[in-house]
C-alpha positions in Angstrom: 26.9 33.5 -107.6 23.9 35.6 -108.8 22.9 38.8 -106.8 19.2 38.3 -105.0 18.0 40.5 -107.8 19.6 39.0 -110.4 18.0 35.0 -108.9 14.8 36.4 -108.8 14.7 38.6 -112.2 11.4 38.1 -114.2 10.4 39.1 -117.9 7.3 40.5 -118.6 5.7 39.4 -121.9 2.4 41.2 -123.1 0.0 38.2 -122.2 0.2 38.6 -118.1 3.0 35.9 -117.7 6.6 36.5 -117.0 9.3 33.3 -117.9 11.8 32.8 -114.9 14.7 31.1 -114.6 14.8 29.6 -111.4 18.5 29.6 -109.5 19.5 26.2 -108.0 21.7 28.0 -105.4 18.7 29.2 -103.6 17.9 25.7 -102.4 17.7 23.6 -99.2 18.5 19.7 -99.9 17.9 20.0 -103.6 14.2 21.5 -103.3 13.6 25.6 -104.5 13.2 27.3 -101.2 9.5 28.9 -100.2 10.7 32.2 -99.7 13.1 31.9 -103.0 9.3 31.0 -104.8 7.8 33.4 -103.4 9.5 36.5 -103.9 10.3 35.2 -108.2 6.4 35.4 -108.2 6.1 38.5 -106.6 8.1 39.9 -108.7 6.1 39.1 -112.0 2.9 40.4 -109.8 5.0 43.7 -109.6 5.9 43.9 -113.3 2.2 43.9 -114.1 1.0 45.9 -111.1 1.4 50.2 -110.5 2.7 49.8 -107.0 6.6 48.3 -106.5 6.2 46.6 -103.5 4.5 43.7 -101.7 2.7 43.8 -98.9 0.6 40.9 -98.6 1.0 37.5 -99.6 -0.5 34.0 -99.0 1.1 31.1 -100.8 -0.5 27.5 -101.7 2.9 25.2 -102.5 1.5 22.2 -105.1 4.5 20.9 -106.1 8.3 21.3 -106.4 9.5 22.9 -109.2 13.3 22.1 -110.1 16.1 24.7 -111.2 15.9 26.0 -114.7 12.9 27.8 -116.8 9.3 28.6 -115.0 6.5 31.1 -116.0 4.5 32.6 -113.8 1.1 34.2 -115.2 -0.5 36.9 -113.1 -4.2 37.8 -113.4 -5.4 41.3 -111.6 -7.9 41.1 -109.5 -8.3 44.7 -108.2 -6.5 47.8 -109.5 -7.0 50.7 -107.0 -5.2 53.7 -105.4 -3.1 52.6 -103.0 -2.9 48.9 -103.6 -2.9 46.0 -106.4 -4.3 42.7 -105.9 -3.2 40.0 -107.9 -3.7 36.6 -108.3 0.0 34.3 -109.8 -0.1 30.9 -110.6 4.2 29.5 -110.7 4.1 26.4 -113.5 6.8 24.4 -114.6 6.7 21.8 -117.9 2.7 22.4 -117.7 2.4 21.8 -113.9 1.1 24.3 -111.4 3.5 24.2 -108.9 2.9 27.3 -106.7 -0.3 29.3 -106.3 -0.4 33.0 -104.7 -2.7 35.6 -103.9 -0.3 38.7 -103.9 -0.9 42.8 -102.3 1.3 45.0 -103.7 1.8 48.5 -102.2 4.3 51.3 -101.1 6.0 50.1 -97.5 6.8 53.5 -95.3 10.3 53.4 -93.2 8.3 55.0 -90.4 8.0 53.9 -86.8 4.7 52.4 -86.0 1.8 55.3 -85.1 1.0 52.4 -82.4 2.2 48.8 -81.6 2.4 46.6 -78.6 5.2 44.5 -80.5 8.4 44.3 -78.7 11.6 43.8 -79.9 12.9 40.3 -78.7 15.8 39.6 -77.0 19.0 38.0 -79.2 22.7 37.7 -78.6 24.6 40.0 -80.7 25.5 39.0 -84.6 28.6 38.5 -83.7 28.1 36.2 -80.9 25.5 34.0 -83.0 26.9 30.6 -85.0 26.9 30.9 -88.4 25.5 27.8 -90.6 27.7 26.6 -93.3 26.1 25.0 -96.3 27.2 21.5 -96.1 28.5 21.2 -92.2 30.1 17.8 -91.4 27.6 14.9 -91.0 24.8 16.7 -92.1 22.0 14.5 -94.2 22.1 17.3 -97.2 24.0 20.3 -98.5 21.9 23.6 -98.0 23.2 26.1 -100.8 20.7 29.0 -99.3 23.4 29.2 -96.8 25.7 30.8 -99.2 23.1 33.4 -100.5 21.7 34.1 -96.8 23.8 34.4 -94.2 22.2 32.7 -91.1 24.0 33.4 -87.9 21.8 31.6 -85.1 21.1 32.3 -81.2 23.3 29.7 -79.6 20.6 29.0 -77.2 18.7 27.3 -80.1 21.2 24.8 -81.0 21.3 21.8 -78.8 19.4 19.4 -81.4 22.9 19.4 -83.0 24.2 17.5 -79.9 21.3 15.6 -79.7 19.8 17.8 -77.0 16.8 19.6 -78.4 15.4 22.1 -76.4 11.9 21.4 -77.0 10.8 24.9 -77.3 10.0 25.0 -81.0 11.9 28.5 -81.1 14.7 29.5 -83.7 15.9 32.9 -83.5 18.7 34.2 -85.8 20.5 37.1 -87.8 20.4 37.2 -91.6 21.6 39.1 -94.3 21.8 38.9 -98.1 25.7 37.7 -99.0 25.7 40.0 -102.1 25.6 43.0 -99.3 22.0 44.0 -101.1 19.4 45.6 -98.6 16.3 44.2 -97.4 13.6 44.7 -99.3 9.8 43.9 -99.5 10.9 40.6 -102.0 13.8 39.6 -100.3 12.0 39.6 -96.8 9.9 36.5 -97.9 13.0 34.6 -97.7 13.5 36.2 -94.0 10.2 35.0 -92.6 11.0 31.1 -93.9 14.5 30.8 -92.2 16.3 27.4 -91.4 16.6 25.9 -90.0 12.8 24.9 -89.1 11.7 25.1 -85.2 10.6 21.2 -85.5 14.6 20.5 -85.1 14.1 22.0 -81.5 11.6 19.8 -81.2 13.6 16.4 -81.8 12.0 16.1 -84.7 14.5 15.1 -87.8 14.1 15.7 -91.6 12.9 18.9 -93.2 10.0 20.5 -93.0 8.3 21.1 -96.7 5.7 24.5 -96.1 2.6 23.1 -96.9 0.6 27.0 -96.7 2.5 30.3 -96.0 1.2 33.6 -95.2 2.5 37.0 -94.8 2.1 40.5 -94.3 4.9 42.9 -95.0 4.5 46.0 -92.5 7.3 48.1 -93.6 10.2 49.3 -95.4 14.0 47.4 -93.0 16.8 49.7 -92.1 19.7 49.4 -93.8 21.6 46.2 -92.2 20.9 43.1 -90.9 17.9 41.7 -89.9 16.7 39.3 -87.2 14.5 36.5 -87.0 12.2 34.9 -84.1 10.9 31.7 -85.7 8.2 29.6 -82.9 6.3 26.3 -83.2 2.8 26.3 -81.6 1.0 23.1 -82.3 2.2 20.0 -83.9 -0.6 18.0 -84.5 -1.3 14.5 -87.4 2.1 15.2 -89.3 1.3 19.1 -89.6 3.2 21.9 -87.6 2.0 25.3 -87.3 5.1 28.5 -87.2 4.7 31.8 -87.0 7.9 33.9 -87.7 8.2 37.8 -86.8 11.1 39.6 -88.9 12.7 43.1 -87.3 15.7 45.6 -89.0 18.3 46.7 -87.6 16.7 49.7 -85.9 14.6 47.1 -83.6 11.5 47.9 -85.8 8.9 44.7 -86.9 9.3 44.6 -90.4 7.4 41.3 -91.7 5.4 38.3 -89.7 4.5 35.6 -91.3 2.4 32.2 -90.5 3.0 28.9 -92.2 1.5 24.7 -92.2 4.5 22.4 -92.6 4.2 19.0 -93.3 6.7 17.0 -90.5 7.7 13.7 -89.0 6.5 12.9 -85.1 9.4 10.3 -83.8 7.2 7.1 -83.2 9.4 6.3 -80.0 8.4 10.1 -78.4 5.7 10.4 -76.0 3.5 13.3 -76.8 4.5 16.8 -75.8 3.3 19.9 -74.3 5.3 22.6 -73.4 4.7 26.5 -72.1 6.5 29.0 -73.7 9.1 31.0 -71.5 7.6 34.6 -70.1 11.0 35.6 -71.6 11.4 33.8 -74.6 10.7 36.8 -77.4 7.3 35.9 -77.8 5.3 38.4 -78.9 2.2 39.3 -76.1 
């Protein structure tokens, strides 16, 4: 098993485009996880930019690459100060696969000046489930699961008995198996945990990100990290998520937003549900 940095490892070449060599253990039923994608590319946007870490990205996913050789070609946009804006374009046997519009920065390990985020509510690591990669009866292996740890809230998991709790919320602990810190890369895996909130939602099959956006807000404690994943709308095949990431110190590290493409039940009445006052939600 390759370390996190070691999957995602780029090298520079002196026309703007970095050759990759994408690892098929950071997949989820055979595809190349989002987060996986996104941080290889960030990482060529960082070999070609003055500032180490990303702050901002928003993600376009094409088409799937498969494991094995990529390239991904970075153009700058904007040089300045205190940030780099970059454009990367991930392609694959002469097919764009992945399009990004990248920030990079420096990420502070301060606490926030002002916030009116607060730390959600989640059982204690230890008291979370942790997903294997290939559980008993499930429809595909998930080799992520051995890269990421995912230990999820308990509460969350009835749609494995059949009983979802229609709440479109997945909350959950992660860390990187190698024992590696977070960083500003690895935390675009964080913000795209599994499984997807459309599972709470009785909704079956994957749910392939469509768009994905993200800001980065600062540097995670050392330790693990913990996830608050929610649906908000599921509307013509398309489900909207927003995910909030936060260290070990109870401080928001990452949020994200993302369009998934999903599968409505034909035999489910339409539904509408109102989140808990208590369910982690974010005011």
């Amino acid at each position: 098993m390759q370390t996190f940095a070691e999957a995602t490892a780029v090298i520079p070449s002196d026309d703007n485009a970095c050759a990759a060599d994408l690892d098929p253990q950071w997949t989820v039923g055979g595809k190349l996880h989002g987060g996986y994608l996104m941080a290889v590319m960030a990482r060529a946007a960082a070999a070609h930019a003055d500032h180490p870490q990303v702050t901002a990205i928003s993600a376009t996913f094409l088409a799937p690459p498969s494991p094995g050789p990529a390239t991904v070609t970075v153009d700058v946009l904007r040089a300045g100060r205190t940030s780099t804006q970059v454009r990367a374009r991930l392609e694959q046997n002469g097919r764009s696969c992945t399009e990004a519009l990248i920030t990079l920065g420096v990420l502070e390990d301060l606490d926030p000046w002002w916030t009116t985020a607060v730390t959600p509510e989640i059982p204690a690591e230890v008291d979370c489930f942790h997903s294997p990669s290939n559980p008993p009866g499930a429809p595909f292996p998930v080799p992520l699961l051995d890269v990421v740890e995912h230990r999820l809230d308990p509460s969350t998991l009835g749609f494995v008995v059949g009983e979802p709790s229609m709440k479109g919320r997945i909350a959950a602990w992660l860390r990187l198996a190698d024992g590696s810190d977070w960083d500003s890369f690895a935390l675009l895996i964080a913000l795209d945990p599994i499984p997807p909130a459309s599972l709470t939602l009785g909704m079956p099959g994957w749910a392939p990100t469509i768009s994905f956006t993200a800001y980065l807000r600062r540097r995670p404690a050392p330790g693990p990290v913990h996830v608050i994943m929610h649906a908000t709308d599921v509307t013509a095949g398309r489900m909207h998520e927003t995910a909030e990431v936060w260290d070990a110190t109870g401080n928001l590290v990452g949020c994200a937003t993302q369009l998934a493409a999903v599968r409505i039940p034909t035999d489910r009445t339409r539904q509408s549900a109102q989140p808990d006052l208590d369910d982690g939600r974010l005011a």
